[in-house]
C-alpha positions in Angstrom: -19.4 -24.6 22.6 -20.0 -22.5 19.4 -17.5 -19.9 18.4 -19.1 -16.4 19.0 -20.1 -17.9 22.7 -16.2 -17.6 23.6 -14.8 -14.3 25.0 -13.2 -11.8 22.3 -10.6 -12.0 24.3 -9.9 -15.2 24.2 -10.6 -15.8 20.6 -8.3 -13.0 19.7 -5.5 -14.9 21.8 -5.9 -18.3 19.4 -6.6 -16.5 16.1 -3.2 -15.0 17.3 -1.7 -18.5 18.1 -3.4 -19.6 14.9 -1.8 -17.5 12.6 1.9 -17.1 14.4 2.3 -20.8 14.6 3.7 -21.9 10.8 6.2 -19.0 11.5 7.7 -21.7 13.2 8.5 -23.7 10.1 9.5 -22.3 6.9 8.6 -24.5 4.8 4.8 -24.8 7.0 4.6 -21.0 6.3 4.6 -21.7 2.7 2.2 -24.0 2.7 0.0 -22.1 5.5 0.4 -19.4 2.7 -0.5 -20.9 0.0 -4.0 -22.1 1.1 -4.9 -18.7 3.4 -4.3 -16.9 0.5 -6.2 -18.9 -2.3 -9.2 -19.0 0.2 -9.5 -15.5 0.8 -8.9 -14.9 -3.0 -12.1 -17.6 -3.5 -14.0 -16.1 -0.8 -13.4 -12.3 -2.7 -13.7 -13.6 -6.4 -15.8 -16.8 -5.8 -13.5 -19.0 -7.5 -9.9 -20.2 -7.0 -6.7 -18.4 -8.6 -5.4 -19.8 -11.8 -1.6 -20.4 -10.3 -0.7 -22.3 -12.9 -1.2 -19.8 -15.8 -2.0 -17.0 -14.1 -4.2 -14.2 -16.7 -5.6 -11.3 -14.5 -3.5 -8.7 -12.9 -5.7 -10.2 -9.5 -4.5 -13.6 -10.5 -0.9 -12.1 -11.2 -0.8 -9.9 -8.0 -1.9 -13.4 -6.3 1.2 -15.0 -7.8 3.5 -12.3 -6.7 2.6 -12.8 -3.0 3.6 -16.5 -3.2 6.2 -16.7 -5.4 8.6 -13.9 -5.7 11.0 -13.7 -2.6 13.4 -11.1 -3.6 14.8 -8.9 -0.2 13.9 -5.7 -3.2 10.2 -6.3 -2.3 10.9 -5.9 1.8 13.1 -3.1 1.1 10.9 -1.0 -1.2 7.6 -2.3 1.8 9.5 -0.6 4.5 8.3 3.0 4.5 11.2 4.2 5.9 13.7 2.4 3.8 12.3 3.0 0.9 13.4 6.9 1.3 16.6 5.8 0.0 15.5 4.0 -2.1 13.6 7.5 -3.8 16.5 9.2 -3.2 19.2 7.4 -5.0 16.6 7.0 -7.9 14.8 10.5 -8.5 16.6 12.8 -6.1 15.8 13.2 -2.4 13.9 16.8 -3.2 10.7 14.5 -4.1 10.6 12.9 -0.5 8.4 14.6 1.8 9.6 15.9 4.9 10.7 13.4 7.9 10.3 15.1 11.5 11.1 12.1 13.5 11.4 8.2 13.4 11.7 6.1 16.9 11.0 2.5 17.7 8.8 3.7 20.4 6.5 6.3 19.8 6.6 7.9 23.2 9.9 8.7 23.0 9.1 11.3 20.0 8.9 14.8 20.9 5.6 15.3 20.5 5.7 19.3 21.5 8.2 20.0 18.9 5.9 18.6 16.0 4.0 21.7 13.5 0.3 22.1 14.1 -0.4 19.3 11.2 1.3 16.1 11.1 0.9 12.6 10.1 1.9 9.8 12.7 3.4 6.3 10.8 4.2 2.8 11.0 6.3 1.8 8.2 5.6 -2.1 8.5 2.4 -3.0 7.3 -0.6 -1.1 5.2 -3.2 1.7 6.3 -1.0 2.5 9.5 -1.3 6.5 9.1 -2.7 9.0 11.6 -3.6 12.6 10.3 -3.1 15.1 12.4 -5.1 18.3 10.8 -4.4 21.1 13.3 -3.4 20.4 17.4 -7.3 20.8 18.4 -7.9 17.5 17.4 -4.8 16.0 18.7 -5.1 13.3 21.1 -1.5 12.6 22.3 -1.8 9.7 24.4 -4.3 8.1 21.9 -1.8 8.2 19.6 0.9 7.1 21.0 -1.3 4.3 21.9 -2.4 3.4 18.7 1.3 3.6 17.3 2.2 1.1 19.9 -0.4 -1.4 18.9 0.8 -0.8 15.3 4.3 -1.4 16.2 3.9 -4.1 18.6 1.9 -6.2 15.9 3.0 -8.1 12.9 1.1 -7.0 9.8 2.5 -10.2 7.7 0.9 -12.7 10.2 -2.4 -11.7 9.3 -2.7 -10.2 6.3 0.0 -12.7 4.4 1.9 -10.6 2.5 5.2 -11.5 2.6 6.9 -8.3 1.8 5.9 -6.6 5.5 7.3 -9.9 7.2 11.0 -8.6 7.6 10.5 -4.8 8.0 11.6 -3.7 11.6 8.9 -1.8 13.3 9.3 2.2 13.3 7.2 5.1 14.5 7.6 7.9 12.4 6.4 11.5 11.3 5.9 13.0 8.0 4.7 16.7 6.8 1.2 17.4 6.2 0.6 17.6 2.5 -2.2 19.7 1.8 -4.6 20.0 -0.8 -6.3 22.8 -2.2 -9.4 23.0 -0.1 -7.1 22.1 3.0 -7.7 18.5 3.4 -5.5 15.7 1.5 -4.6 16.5 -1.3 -5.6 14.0 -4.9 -3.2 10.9 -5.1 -1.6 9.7 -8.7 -0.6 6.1 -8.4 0.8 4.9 -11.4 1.0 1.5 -12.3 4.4 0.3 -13.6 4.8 -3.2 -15.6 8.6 -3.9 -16.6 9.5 -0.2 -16.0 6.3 1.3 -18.2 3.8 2.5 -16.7 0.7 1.6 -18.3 -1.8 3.2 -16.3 -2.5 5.8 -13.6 -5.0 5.4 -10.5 -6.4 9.3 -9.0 -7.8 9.5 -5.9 -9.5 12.1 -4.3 -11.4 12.9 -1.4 -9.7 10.4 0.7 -10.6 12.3 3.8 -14.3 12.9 3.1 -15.9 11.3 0.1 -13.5 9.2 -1.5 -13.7 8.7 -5.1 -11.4 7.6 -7.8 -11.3 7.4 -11.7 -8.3 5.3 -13.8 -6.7 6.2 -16.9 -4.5 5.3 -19.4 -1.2 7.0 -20.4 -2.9 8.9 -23.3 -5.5 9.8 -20.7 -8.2 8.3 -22.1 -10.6 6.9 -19.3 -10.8 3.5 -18.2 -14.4 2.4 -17.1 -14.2 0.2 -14.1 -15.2 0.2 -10.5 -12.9 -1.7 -8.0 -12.6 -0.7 -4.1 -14.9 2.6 -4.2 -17.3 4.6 -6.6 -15.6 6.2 -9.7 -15.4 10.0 -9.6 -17.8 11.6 -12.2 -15.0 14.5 -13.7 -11.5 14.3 -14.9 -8.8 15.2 -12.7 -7.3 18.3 -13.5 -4.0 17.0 -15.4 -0.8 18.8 -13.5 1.8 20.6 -16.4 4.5 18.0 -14.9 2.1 15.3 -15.5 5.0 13.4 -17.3 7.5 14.4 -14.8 5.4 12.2 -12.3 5.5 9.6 -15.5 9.1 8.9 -15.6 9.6 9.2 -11.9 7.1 6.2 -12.1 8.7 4.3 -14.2 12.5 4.9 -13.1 11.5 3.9 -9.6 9.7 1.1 -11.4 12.7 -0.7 -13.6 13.6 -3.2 -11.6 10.3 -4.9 -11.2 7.7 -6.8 -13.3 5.3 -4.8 -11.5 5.3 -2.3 -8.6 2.7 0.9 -8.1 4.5 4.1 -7.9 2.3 6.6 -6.1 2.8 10.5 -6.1 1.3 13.9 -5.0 1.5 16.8 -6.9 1.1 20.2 -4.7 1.2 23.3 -6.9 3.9 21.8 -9.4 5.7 19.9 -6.0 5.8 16.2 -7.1 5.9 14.7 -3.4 6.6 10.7 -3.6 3.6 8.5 -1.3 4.8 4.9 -1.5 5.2 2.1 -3.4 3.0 -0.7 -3.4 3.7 -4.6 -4.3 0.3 -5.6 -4.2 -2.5 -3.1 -4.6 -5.5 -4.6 -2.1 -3.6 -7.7 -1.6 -4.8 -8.6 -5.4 -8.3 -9.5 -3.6 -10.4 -6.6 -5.1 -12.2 -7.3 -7.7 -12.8 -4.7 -10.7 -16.4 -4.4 -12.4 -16.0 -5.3 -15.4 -14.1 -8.1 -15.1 -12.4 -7.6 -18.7 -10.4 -4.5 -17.0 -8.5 -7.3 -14.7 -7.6 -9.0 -17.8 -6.6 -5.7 -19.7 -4.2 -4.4 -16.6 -3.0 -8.8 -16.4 -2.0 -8.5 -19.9 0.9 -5.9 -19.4 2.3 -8.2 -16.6 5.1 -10.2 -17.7 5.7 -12.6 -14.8 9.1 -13.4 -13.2 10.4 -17.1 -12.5 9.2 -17.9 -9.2 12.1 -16.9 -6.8 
């Protein structure tokens, strides 16, 4: 019997029994690890990861995933936690607003909630609902969709260990709008040793996301990684390096961590922090920028 001929259902149930299995085993969750993650960095980059002396940030991000075990990396993962986290580090003003947090999402009051909203997990990557006016609110649907969110382990198939702790929570944030109404651009920083060597702006991310990377002096890198690169600068905010030092305060006690920000009319608003940006399994065109961003990354002893 070949694969596809089985029912989804069913297939879903092993990949599920597949992939929850070496949790049973520490030491079988390593290794089960080790050789998930090298093959989907092979299947991404077409060769395997240099482990041994790793060169390119993908390489290094790869390295990361495997090797560093500090409790830091779940803490700062946990979108909730982290808040304190922020706050004891750069002052609570920069969090954006929290409206309600519940294990199940049901249980929110839903009626109670502003006209825009945005509808969380904190435990995995991507788990974010927008809510952009009520007309297009769909409460059961979402509720529904938190659920699966919360009822699922994002370590178990994605592999990265810093979600694998982090308690499942529901949670709502404000609506942080941009200036033609949709989301507004996003500044993630990237922070090597405390310094941040290079920022990441993204905009569009609601219609046509594009996203250009620069340096510190704000000189332009040329690449290409996960989607097109915009054609014009981004209009540089006044507190540009405000959002710098947040960055890299929030940023000292790692080898590497990316700090990401909003900026609304002068409000520096903070998004999240990231230990592996695309699970190190993007590749960048040219190939000499993974190198370039690897070189800044002083790696820790393996913990």
């Amino acid at each position: 019997m070949r694969w596809t001929t089985i029912p989804a259902a069913l297939r879903d149930e092993a990949n599920n029994l597949f992939y929850r299995i070496p949790g049973l085993n520490p030491r079988l969750e390593r290794w089960f690890d080790y050789h998930v993650i090298r093959h989907r960095y092979h299947r991404a980059f077409g060769e395997y990861p240099n482990l041994e002396s790793p060169r390119t940030f993908s390489e290094k991000v790869i390295y990361k995933r495997l090797y560093d075990r500090r409790p830091l990396l779940t803490r700062v993962a946990d979108k909730v936690r982290v808040r304190d986290f922020v706050a004891e580090r750069i002052g609570a003003e920069c969090l954006p607003e929290m409206m309600a947090v519940n294990r199940d999402p049901a249980a929110i009051d839903w009626a109670s909630l502003p006209a825009r909203f945005v509808a969380k997990a904190n435990h995995g990557s991507g788990y974010n609902i927008v809510v952009n006016g009520r007309t297009a609110f769909d409460r059961l649907a979402t509720v529904s969709r938190l659920r699966g969110w919360i009822d699922s382990s994002f370590y178990t198939y994605s592999r990265e260990w810093c979600y694998r702790d982090i308690e499942p929570l529901a949670f709502i944030e404000e609506f942080l709008k941009g200036e033609d109404g949709g989301l507004p651009d996003d500044w993630k920083f990237f922070v090597f040793g405390g310094k941040a060597r290079y920022v990441q702006v993204d905009t569009g991310r609601d219609k046509a996301h594009r996203h250009s990377f620069y340096r510190m002096d704000r000189s332009r890198v040329r690449v290409r990684s996960f989607v097109d690169d915009r054609d014009r600068d981004p209009v540089w905010p006044a507190n540009f390096e405000t959002m710098v030092r947040f960055a890299e305060t929030l940023g000292a006690e790692f080898d590497f961590i990316r700090a990401d920000f909003y900026n609304i009319d002068g409000r520096i608003v903070f998004g999240e922090l990231t230990n592996y940006p695309h699970a190190g399994l993007m590749p960048f065109e040219p190939a000499s920028v993974d190198l370039e961003f690897g070189s800044h990354w002083a790696l820790l002893e393996r913990y």
